[in-house]
N, CA, C, O and CB atoms as a CASP TS submission, in Angstrom:
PFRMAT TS
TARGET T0000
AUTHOR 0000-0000-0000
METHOD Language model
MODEL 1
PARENT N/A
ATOM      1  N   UNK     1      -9.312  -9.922 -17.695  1.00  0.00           N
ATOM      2  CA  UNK     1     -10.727  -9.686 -17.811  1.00  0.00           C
ATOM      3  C   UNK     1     -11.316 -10.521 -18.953  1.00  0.00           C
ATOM      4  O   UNK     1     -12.340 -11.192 -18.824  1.00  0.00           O
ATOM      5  CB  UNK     1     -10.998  -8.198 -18.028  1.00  0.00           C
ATOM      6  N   UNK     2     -10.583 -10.430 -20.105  1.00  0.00           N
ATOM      7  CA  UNK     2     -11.286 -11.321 -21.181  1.00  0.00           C
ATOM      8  C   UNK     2     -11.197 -13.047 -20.974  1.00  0.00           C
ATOM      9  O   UNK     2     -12.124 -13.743 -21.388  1.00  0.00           O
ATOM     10  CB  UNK     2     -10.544 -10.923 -22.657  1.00  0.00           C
ATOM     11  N   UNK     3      -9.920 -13.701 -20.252  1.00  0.00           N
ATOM     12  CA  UNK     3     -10.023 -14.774 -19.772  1.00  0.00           C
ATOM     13  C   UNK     3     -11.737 -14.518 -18.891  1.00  0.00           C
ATOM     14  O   UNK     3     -12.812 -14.650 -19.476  1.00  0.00           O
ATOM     15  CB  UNK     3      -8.533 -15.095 -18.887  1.00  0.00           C
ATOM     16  N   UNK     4     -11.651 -14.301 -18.043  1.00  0.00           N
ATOM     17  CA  UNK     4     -13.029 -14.155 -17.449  1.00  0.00           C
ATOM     18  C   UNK     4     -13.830 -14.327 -17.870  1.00  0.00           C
ATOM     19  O   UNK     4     -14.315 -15.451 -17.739  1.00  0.00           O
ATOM     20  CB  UNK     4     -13.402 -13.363 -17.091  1.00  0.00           C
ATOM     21  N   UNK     5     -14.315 -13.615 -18.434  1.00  0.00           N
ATOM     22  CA  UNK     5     -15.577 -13.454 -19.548  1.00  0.00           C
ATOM     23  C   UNK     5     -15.672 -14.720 -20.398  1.00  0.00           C
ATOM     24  O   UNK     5     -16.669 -15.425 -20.245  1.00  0.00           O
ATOM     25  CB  UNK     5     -15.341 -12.116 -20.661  1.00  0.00           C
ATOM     26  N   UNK     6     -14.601 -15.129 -21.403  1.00  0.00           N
ATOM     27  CA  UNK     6     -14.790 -16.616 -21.612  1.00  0.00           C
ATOM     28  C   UNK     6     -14.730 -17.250 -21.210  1.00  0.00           C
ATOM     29  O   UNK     6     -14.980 -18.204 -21.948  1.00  0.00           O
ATOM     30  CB  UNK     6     -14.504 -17.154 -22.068  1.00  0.00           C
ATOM     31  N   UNK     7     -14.379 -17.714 -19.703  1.00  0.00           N
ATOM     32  CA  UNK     7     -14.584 -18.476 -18.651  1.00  0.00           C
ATOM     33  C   UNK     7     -15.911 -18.757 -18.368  1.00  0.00           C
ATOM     34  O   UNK     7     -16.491 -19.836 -18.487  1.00  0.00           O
ATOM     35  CB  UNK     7     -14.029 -17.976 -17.651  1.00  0.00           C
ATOM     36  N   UNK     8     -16.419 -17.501 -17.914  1.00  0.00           N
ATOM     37  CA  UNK     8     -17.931 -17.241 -17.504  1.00  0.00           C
ATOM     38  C   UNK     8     -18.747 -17.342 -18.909  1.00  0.00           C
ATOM     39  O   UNK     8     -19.918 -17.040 -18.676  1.00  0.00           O
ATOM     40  CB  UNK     8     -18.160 -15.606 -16.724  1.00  0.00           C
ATOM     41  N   UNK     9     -18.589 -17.601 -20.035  1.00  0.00           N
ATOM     42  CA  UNK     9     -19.336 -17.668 -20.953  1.00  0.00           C
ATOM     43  C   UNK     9     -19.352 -19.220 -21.346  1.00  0.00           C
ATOM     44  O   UNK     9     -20.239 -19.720 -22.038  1.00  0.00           O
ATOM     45  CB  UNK     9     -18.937 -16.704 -21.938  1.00  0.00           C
ATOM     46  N   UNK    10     -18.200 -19.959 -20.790  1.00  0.00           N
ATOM     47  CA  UNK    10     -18.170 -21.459 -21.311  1.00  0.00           C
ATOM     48  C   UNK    10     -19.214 -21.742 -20.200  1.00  0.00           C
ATOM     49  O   UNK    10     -20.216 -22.209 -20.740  1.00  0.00           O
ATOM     50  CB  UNK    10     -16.532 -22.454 -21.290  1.00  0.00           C
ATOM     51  N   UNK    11     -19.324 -21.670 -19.238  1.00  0.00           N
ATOM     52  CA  UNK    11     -19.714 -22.351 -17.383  1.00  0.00           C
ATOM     53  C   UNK    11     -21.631 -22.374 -18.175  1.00  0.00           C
ATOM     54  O   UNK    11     -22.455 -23.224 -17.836  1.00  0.00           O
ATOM     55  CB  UNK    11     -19.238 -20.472 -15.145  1.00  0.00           C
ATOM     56  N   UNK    12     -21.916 -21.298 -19.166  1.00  0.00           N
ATOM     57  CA  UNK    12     -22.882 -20.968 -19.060  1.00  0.00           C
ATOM     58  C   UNK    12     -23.699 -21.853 -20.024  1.00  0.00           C
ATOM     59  O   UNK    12     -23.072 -22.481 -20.877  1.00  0.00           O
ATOM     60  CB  UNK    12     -22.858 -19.710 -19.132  1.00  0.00           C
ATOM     61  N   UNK    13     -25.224 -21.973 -19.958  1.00  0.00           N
ATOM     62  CA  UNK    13     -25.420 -22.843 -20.932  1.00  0.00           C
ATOM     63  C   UNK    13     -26.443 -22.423 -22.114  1.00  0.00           C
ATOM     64  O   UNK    13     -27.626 -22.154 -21.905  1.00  0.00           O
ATOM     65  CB  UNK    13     -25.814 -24.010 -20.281  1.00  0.00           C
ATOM     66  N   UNK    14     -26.134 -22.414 -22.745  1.00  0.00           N
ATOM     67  CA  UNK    14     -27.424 -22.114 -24.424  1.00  0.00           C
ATOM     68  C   UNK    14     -26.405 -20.697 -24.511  1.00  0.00           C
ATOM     69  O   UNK    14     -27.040 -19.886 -25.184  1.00  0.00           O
ATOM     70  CB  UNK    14     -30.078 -21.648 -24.088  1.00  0.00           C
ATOM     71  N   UNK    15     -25.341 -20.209 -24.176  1.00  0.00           N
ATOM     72  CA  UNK    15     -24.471 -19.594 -25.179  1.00  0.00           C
ATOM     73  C   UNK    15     -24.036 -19.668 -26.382  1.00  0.00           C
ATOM     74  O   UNK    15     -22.897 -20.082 -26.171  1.00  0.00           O
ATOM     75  CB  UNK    15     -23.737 -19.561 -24.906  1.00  0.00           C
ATOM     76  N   UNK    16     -24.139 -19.551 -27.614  1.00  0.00           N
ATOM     77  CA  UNK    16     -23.602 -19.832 -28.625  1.00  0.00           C
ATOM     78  C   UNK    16     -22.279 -18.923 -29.227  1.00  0.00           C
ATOM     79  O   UNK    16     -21.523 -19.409 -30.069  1.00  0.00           O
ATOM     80  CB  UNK    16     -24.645 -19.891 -29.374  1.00  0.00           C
ATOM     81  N   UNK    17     -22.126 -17.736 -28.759  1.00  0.00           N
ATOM     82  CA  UNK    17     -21.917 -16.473 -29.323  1.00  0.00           C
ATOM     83  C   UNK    17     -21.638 -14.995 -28.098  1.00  0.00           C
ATOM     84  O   UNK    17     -22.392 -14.496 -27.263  1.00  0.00           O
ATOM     85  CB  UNK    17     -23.337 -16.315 -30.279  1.00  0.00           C
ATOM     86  N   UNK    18     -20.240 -14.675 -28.499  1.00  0.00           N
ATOM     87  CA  UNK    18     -20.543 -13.357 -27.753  1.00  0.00           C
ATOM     88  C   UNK    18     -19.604 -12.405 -28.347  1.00  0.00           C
ATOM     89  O   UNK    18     -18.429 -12.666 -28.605  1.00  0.00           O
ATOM     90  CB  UNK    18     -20.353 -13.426 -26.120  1.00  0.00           C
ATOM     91  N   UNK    19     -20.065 -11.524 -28.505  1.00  0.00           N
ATOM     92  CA  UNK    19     -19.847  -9.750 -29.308  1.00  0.00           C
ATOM     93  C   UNK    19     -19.486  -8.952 -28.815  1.00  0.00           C
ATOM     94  O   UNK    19     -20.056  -8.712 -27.751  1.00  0.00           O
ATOM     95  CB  UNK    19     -20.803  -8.942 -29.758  1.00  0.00           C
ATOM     96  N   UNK    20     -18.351  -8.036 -29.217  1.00  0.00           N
ATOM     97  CA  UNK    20     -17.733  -6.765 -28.663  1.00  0.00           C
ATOM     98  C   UNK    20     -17.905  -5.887 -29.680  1.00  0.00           C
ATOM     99  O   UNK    20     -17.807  -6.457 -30.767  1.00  0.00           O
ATOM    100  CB  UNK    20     -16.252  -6.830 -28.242  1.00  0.00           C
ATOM    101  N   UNK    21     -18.157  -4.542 -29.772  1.00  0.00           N
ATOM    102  CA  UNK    21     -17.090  -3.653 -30.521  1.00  0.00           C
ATOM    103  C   UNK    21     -16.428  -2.928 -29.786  1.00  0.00           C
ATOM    104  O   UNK    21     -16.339  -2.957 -28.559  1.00  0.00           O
ATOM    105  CB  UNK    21     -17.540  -2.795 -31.451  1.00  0.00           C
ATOM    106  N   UNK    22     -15.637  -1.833 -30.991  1.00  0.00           N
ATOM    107  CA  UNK    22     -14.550  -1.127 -30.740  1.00  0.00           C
ATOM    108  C   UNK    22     -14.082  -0.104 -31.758  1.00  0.00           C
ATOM    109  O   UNK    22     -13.907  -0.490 -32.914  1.00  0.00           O
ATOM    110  CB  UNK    22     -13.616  -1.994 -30.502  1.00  0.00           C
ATOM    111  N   UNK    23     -13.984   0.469 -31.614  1.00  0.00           N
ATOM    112  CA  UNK    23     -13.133   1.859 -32.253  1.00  0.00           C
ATOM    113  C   UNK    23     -12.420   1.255 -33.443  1.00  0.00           C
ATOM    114  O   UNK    23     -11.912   0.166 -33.175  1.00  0.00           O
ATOM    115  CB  UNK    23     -11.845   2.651 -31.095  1.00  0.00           C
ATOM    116  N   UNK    24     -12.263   1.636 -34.577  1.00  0.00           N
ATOM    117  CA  UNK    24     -11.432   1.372 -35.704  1.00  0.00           C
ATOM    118  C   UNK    24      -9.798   2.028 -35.131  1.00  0.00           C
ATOM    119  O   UNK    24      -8.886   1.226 -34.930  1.00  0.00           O
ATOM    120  CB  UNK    24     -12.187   2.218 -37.223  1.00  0.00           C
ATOM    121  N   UNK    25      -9.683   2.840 -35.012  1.00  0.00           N
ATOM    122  CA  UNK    25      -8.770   3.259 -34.017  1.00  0.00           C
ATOM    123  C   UNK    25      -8.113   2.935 -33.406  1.00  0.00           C
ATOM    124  O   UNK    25      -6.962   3.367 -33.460  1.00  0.00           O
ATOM    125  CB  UNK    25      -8.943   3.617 -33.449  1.00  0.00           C
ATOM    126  N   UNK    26      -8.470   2.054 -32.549  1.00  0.00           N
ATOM    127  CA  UNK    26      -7.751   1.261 -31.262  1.00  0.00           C
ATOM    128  C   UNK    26      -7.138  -0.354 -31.510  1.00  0.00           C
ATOM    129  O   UNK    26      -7.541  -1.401 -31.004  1.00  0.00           O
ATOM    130  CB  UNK    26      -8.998   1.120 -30.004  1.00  0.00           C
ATOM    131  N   UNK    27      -6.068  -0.138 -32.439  1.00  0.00           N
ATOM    132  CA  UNK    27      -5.638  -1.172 -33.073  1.00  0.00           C
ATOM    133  C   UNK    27      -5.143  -2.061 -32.260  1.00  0.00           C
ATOM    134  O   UNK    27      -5.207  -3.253 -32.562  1.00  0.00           O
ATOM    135  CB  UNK    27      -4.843  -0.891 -33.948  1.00  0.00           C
ATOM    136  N   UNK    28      -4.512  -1.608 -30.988  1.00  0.00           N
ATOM    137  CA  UNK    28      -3.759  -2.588 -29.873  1.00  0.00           C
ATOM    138  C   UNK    28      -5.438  -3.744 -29.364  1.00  0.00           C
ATOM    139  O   UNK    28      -5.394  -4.973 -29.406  1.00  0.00           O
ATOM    140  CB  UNK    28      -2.883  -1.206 -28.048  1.00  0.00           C
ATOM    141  N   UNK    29      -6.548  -3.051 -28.995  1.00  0.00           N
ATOM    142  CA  UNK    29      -7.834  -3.954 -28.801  1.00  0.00           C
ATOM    143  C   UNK    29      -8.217  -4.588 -29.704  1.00  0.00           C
ATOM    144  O   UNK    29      -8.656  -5.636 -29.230  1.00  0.00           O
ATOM    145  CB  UNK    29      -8.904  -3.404 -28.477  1.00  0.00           C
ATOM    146  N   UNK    30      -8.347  -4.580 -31.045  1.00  0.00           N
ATOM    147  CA  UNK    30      -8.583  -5.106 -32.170  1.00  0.00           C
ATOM    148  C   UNK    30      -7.243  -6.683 -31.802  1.00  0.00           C
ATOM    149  O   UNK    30      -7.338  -7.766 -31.224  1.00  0.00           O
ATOM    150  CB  UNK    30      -8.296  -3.724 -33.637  1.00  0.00           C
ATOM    151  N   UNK    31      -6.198  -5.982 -32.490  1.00  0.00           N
ATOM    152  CA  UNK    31      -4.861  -7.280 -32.539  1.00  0.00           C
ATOM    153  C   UNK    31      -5.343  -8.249 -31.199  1.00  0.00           C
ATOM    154  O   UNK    31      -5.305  -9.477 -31.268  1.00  0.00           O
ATOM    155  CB  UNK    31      -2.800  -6.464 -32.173  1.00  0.00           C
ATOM    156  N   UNK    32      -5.755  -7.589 -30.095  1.00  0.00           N
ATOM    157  CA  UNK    32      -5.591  -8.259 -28.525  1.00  0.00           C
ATOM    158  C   UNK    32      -6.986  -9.517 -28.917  1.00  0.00           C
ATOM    159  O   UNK    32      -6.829 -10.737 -28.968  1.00  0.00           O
ATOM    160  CB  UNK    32      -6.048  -6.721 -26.758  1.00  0.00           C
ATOM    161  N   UNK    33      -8.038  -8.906 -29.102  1.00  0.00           N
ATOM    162  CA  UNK    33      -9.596  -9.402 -29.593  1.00  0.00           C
ATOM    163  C   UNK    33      -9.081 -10.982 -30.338  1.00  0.00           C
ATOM    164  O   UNK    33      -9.182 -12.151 -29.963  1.00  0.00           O
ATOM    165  CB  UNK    33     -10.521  -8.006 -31.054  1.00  0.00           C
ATOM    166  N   UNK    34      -8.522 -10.346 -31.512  1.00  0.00           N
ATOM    167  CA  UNK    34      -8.172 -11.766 -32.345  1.00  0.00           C
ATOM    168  C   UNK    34      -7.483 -12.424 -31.591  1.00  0.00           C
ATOM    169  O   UNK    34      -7.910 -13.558 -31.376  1.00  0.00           O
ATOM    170  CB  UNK    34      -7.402 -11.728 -33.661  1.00  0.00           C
ATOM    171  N   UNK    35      -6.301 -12.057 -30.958  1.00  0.00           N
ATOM    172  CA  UNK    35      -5.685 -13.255 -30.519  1.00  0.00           C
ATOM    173  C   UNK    35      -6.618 -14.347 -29.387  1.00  0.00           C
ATOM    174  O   UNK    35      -6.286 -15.486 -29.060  1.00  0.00           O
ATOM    175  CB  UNK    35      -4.319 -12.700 -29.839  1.00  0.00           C
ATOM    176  N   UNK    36      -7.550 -13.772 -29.053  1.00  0.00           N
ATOM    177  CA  UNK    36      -8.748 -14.618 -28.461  1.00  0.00           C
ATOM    178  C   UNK    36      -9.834 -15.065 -29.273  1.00  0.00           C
ATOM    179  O   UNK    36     -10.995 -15.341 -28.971  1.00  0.00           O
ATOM    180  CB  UNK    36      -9.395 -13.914 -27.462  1.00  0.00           C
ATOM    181  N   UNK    37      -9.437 -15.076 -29.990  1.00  0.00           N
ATOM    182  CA  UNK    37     -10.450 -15.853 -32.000  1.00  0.00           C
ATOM    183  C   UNK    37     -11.816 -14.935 -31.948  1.00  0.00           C
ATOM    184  O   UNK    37     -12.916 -15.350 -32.313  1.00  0.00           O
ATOM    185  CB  UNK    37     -11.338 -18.420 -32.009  1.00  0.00           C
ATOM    186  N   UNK    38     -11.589 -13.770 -31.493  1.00  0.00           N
ATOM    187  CA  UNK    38     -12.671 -13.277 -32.322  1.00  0.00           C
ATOM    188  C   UNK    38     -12.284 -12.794 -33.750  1.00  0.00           C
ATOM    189  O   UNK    38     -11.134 -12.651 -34.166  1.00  0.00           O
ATOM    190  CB  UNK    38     -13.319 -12.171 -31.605  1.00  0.00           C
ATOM    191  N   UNK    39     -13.641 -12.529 -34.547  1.00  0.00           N
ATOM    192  CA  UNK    39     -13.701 -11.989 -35.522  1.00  0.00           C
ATOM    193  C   UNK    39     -14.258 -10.770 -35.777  1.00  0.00           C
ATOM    194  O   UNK    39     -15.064 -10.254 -35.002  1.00  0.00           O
ATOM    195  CB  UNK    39     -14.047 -12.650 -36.070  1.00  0.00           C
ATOM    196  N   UNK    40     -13.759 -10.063 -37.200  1.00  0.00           N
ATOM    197  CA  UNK    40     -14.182  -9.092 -37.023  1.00  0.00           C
ATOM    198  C   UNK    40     -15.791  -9.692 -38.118  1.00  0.00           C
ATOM    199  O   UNK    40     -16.006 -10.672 -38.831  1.00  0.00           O
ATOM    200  CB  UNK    40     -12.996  -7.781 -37.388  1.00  0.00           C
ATOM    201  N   UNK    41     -16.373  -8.810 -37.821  1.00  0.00           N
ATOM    202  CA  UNK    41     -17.905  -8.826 -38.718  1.00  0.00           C
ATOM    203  C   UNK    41     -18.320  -8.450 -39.226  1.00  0.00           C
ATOM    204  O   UNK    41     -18.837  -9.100 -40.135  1.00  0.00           O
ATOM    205  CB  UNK    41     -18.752  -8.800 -38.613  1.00  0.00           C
ATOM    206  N   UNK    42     -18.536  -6.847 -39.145  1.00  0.00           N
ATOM    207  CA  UNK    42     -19.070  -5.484 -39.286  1.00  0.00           C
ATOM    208  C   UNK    42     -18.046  -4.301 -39.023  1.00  0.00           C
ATOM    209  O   UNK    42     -17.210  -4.174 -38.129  1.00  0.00           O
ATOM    210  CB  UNK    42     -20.234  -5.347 -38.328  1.00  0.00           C
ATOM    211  N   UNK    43     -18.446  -3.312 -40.302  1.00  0.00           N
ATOM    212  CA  UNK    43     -17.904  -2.150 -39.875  1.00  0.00           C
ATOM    213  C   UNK    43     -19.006  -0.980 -39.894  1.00  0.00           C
ATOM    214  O   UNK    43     -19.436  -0.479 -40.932  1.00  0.00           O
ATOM    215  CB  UNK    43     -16.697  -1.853 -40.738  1.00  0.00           C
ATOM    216  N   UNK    44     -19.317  -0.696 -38.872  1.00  0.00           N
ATOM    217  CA  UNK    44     -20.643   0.818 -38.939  1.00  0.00           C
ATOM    218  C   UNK    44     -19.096   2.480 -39.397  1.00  0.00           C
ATOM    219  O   UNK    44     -18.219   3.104 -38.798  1.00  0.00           O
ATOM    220  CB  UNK    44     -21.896   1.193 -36.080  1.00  0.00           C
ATOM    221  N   UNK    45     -19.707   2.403 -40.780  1.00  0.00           N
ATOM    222  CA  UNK    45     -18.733   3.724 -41.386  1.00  0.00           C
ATOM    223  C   UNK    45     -18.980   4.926 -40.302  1.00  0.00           C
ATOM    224  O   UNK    45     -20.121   5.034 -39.852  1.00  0.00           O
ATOM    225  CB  UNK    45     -19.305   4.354 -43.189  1.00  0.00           C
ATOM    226  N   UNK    46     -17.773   6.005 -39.776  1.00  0.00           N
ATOM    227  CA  UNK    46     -18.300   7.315 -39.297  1.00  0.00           C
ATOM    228  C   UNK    46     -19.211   7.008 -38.415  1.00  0.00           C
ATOM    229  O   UNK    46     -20.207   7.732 -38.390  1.00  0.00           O
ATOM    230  CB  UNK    46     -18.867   8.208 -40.291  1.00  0.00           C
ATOM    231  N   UNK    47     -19.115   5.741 -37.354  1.00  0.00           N
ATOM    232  CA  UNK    47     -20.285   5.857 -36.744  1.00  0.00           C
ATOM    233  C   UNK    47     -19.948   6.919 -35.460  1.00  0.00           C
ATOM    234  O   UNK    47     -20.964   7.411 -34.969  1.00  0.00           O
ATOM    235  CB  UNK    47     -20.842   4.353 -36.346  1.00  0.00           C
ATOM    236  N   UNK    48     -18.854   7.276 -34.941  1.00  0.00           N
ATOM    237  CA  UNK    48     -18.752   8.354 -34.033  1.00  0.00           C
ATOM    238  C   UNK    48     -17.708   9.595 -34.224  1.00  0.00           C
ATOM    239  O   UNK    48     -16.544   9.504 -34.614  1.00  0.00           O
ATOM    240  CB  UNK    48     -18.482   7.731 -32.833  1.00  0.00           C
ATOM    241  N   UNK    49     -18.257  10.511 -33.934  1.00  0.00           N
ATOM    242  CA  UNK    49     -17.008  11.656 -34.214  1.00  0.00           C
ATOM    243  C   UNK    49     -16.606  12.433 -32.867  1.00  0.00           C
ATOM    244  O   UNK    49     -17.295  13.071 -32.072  1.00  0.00           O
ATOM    245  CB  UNK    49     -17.542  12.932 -35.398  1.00  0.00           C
ATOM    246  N   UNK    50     -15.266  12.148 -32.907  1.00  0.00           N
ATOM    247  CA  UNK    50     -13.506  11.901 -31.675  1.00  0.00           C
ATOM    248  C   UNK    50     -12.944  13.388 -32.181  1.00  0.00           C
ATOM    249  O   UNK    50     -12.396  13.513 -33.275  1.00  0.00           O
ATOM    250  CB  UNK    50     -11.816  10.035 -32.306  1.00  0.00           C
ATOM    251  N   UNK    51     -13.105  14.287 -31.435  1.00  0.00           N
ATOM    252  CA  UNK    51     -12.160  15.222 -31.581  1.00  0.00           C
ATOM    253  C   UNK    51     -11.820  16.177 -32.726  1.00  0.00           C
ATOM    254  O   UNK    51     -10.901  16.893 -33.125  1.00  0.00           O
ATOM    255  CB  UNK    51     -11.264  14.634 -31.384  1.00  0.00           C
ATOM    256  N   UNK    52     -13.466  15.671 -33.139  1.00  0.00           N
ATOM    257  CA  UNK    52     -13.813  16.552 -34.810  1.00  0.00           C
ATOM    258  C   UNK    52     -13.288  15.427 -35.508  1.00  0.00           C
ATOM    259  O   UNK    52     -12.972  16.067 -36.511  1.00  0.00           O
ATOM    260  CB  UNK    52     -12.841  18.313 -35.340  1.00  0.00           C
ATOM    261  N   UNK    53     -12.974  14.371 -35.754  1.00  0.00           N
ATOM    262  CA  UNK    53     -13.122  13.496 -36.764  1.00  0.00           C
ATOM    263  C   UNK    53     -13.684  12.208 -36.536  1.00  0.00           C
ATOM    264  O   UNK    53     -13.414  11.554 -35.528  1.00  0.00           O
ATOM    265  CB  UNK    53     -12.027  13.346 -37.285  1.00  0.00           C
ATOM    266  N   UNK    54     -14.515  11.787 -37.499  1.00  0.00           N
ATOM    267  CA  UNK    54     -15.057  10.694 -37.784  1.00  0.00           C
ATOM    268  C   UNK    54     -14.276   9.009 -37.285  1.00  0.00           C
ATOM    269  O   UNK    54     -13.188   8.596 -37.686  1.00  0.00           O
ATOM    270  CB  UNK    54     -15.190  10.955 -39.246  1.00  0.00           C
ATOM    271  N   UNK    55     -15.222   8.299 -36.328  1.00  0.00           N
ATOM    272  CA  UNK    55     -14.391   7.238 -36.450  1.00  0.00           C
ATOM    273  C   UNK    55     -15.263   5.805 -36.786  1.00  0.00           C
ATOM    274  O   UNK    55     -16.450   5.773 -36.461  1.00  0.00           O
ATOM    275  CB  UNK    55     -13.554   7.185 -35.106  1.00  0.00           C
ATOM    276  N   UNK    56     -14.758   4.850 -37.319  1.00  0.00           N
ATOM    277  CA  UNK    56     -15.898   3.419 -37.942  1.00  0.00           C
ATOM    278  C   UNK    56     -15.775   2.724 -36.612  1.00  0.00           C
ATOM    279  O   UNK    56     -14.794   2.927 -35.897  1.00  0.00           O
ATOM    280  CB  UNK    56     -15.250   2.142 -39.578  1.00  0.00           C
ATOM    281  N   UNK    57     -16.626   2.012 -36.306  1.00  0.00           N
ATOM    282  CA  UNK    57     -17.140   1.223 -35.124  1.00  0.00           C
ATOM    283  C   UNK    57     -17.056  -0.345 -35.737  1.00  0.00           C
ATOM    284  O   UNK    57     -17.838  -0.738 -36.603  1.00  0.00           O
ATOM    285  CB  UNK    57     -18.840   1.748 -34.629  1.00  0.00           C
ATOM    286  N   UNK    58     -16.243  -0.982 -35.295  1.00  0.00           N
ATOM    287  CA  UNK    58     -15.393  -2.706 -35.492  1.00  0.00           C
ATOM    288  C   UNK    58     -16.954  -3.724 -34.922  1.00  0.00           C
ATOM    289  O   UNK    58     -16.974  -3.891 -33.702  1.00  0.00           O
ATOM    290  CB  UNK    58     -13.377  -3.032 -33.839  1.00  0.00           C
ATOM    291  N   UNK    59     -17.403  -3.959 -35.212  1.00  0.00           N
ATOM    292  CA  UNK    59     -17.763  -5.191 -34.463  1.00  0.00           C
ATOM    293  C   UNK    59     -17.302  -6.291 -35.099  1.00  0.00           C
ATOM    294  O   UNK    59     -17.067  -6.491 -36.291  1.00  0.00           O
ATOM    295  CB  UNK    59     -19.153  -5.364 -34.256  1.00  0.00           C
ATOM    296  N   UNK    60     -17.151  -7.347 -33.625  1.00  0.00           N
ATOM    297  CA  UNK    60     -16.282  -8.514 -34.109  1.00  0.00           C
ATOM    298  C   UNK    60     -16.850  -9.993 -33.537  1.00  0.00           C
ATOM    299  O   UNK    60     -18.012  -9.682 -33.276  1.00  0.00           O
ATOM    300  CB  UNK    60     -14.675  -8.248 -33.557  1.00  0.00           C
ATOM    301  N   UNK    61     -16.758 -11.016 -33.286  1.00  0.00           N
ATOM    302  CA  UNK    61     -17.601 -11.843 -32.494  1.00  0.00           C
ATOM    303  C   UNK    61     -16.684 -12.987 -32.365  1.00  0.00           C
ATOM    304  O   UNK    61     -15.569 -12.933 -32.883  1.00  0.00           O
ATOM    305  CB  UNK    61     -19.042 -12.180 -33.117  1.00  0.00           C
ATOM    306  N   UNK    62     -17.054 -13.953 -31.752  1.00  0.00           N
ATOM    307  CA  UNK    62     -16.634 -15.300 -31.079  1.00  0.00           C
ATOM    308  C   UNK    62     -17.970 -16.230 -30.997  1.00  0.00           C
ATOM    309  O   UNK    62     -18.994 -15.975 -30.364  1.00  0.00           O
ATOM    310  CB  UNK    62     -15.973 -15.019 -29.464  1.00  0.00           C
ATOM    311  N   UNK    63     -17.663 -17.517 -31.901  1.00  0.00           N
ATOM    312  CA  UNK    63     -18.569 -18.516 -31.724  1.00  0.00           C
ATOM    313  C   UNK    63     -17.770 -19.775 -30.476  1.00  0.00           C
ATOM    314  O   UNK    63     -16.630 -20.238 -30.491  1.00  0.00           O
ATOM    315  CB  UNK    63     -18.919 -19.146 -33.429  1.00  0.00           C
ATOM    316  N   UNK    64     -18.725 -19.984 -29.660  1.00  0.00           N
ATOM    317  CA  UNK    64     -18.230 -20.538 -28.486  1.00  0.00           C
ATOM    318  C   UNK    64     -18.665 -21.894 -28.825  1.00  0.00           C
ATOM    319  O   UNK    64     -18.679 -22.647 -27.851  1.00  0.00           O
ATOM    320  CB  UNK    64     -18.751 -19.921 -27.103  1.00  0.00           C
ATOM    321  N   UNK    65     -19.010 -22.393 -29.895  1.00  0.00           N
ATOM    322  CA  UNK    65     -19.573 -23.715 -29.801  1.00  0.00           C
ATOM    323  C   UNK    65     -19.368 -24.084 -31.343  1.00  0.00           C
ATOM    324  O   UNK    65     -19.721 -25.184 -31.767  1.00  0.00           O
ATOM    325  CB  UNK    65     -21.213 -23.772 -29.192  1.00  0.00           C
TER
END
């Protein structure tokens, strides 16, 4: 799926940039993210609460150009 998506994001034109987040949590998506050169960017602290506890929200990005 993420091949895809940067597939379909190169084909495209006046892209510069494209953004995910993710769960602080979900370390296997994070590790997976980078190995496709995103970065991380931002962290929103406690932005959602999982099961009665607090979790930070990752955003990370990819410059395509």
């Amino acid at each position: 799926m993420i091949n895809y998506l940067l597939g379909w994001t190169e084909k495209q034109r006046g892209l510069e940039k494209i953004s995910l987040s993710t769960f602080s949590t979900n370390l296997p998506a994070i590790k997976l993210y980078r190995k496709f050169g995103f970065k991380i960017e931002g962290r929103s602290r406690r932005q959602y609460k999982i099961h009665g506890k607090y979790v930070d929200e990752i955003t990370m990005g990819k410059f395509l150009r």
